[in-house]
C-alpha positions as CSV (number, residue, x, y, z in Angstrom):
1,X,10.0,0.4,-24.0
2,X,9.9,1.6,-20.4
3,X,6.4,1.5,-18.5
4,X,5.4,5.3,-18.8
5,X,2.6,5.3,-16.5
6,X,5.0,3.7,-14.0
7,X,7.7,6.5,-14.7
8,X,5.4,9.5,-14.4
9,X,3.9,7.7,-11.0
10,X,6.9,7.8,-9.8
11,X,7.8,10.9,-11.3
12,X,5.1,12.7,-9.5
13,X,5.8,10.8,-6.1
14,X,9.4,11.7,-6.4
15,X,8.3,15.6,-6.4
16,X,6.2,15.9,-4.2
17,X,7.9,13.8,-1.4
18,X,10.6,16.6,-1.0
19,X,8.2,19.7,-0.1
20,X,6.2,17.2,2.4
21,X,8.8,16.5,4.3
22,X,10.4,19.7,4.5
23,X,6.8,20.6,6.2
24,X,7.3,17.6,8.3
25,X,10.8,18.9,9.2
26,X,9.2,22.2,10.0
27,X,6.1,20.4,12.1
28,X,9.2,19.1,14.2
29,X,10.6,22.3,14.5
30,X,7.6,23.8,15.9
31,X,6.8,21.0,18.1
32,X,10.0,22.4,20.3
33,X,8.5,25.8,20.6
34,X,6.7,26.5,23.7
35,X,3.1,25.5,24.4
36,X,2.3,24.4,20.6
37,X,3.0,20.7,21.4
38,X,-0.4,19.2,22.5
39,X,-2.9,21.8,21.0
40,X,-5.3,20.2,19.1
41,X,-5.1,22.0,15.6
42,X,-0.9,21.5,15.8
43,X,-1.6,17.9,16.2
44,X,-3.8,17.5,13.6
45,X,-1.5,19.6,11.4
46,X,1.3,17.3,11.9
47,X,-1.3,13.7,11.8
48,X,-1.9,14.8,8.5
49,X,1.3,15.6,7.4
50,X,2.3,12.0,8.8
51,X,-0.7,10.4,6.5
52,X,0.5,12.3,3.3
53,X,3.9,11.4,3.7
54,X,2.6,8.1,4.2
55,X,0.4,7.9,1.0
56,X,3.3,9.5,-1.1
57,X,6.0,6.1,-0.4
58,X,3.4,3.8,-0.5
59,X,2.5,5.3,-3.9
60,X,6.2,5.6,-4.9
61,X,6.3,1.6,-4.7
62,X,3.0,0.6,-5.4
63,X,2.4,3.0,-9.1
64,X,6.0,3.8,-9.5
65,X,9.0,2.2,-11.8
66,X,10.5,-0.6,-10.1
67,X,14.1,-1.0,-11.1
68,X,15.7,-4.3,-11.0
69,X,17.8,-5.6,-8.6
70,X,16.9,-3.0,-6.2
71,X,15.5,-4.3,-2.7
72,X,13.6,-2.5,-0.1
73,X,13.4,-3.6,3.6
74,X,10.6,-5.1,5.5
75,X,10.7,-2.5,7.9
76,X,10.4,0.4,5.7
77,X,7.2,-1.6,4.5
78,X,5.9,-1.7,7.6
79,X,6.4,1.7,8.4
80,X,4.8,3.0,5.5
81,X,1.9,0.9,6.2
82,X,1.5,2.2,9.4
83,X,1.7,5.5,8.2
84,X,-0.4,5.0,5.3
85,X,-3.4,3.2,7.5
86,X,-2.5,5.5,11.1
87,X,-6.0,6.6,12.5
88,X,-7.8,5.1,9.8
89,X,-10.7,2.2,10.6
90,X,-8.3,-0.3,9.5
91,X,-5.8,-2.1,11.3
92,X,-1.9,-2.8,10.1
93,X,-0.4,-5.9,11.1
94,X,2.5,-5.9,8.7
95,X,6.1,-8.9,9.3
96,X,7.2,-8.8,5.7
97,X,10.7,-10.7,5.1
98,X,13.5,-8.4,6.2
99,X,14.1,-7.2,2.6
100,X,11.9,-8.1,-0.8
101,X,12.9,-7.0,-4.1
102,X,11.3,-4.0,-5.0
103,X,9.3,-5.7,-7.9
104,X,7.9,-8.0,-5.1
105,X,7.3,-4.7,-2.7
106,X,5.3,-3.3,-5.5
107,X,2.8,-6.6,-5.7
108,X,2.5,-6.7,-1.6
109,X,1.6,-2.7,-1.9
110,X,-0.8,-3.2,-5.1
111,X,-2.3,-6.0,-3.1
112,X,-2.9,-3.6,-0.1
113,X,-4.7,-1.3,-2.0
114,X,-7.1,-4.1,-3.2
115,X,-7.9,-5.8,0.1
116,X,-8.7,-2.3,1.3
117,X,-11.8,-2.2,-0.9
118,X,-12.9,-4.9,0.8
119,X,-13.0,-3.6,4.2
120,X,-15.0,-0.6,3.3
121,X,-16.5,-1.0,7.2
122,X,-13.2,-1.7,8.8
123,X,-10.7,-4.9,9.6
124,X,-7.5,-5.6,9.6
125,X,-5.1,-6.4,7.2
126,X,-2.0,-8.7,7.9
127,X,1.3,-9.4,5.6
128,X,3.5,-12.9,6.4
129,X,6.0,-14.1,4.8
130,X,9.4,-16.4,5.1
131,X,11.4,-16.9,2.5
132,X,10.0,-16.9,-0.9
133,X,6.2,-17.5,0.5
134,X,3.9,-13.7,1.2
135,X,0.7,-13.8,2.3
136,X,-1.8,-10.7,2.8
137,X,-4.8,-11.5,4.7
138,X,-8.0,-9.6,5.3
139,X,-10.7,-9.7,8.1
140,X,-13.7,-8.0,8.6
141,X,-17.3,-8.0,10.4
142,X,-18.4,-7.6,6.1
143,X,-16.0,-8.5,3.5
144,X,-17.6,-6.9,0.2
145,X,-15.1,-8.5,-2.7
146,X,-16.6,-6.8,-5.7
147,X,-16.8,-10.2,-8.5
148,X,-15.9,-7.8,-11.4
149,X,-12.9,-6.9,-9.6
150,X,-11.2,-10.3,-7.3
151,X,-12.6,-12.9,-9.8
152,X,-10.3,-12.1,-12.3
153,X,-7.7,-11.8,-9.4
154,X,-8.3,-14.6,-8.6
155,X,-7.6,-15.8,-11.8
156,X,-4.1,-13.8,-12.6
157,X,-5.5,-11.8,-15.0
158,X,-7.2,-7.8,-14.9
159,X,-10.4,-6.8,-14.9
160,X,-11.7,-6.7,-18.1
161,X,-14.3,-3.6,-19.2
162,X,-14.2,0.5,-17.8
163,X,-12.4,0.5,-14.5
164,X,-12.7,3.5,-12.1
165,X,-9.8,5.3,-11.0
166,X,-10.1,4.1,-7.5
167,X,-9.9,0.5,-8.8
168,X,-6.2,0.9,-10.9
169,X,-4.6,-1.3,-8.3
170,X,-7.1,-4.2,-9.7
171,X,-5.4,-3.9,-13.1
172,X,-1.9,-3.2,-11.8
173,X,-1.4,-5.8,-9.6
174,X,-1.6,-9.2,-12.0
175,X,0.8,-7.7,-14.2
176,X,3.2,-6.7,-11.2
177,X,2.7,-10.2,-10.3
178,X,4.0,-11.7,-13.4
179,X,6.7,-9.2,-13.8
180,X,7.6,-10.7,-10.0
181,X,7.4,-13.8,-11.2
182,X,4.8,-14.5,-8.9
183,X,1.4,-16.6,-9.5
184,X,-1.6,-15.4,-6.8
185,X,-3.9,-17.4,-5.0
186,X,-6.9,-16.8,-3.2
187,X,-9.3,-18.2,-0.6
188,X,-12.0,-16.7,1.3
189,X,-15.1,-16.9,3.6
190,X,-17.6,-14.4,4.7
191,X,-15.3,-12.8,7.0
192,X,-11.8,-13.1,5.7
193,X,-9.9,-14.1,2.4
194,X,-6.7,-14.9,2.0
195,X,-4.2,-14.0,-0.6
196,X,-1.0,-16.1,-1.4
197,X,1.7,-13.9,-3.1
């Protein structure tokens, strides 16, 4: 049977990325009108629209369905990170493989999401890879890697017990791993960790 929660994420990306980027369409259109481009309210119309747009396809490939045999490039990754993370405390430094297959895309997003919770203060967050080796790493002044959430990461498996809806990535991403055919790996110190893909 088909992964339902996975359809109805992608579902409800799928919908809503249509009407956000018509209003991203129209931003543009008003930016050529005269003296709207630079006023602050206009600008922080269109940030936002570039952040939502941003959260919608990174959502698309981290929570939605990911059909086989389909690929998505390492630039569109990157760009979506860098919309996703624009303006925010943390850094982007994203040089994926010029195209993964979107099961793999969807374990490199999922594992986005978790090294975010660990840079609650700020960092950086940067994705390698050549060939069949991915790596995400994470760097911070603070790392705060919540034990009821990485250990079991760090052993391939979810998080066992309640999980809050802010954590879903946690208990998404070892299956998307497997599903990948990929086995994660991770290392860290006080100020950075390191996850093999």
């Amino acid at each position: 049977m088909a992964d339902l929660t996975a359809l109805v994420g992608s579902r409800i990306c799928h919908d809503l990325i249509s009407p956000i980027g018509a209003i991203g369409n129209g931003m543009e259109l008003l930016a050529m009108s005269p003296g709207l481009l630079g006023r602050e309210e206009f600008e922080l119309i269109a940030d936002s629209v570039a952040r939502a747009n941003g959260r919608i396809r990174l959502f698309r490939l981290a929570f939605g369905a990911a059909g086989e045999g389909t690929e998505v490039a390492g630039a569109e990754i990157a760009d979506i990170l860098s919309d996703y993370y624009g303006g925010s405390r943390i850094e982007i430094a994203a040089d994926p493989p010029a195209a993964l297959p979107r099961t793999l895309a969807k374990v490199v997003l999922l594992a986005v999401l978790c090294a975010e919770t660990a840079l609650r203060r700020g960092g950086r967050i940067a994705i390698s890879g050549s060939g069949r080796d991915l790596a995400l790493t994470a760097e911070g002044a603070r790392l705060l890697l919540d034990p009821r959430l990485w250990l079991p990461i760090a052993e391939n498996r979810a998080p066992e017990g309640e999980i809050a809806a802010s954590e879903v990535q946690f208990a998404l991403l070892p299956v998307a791993a497997r599903a990948a055919g990929r086995t994660l790996a991770l290392s860290r110190s006080e100020t950075r960790f390191d996850l093999s893909i």
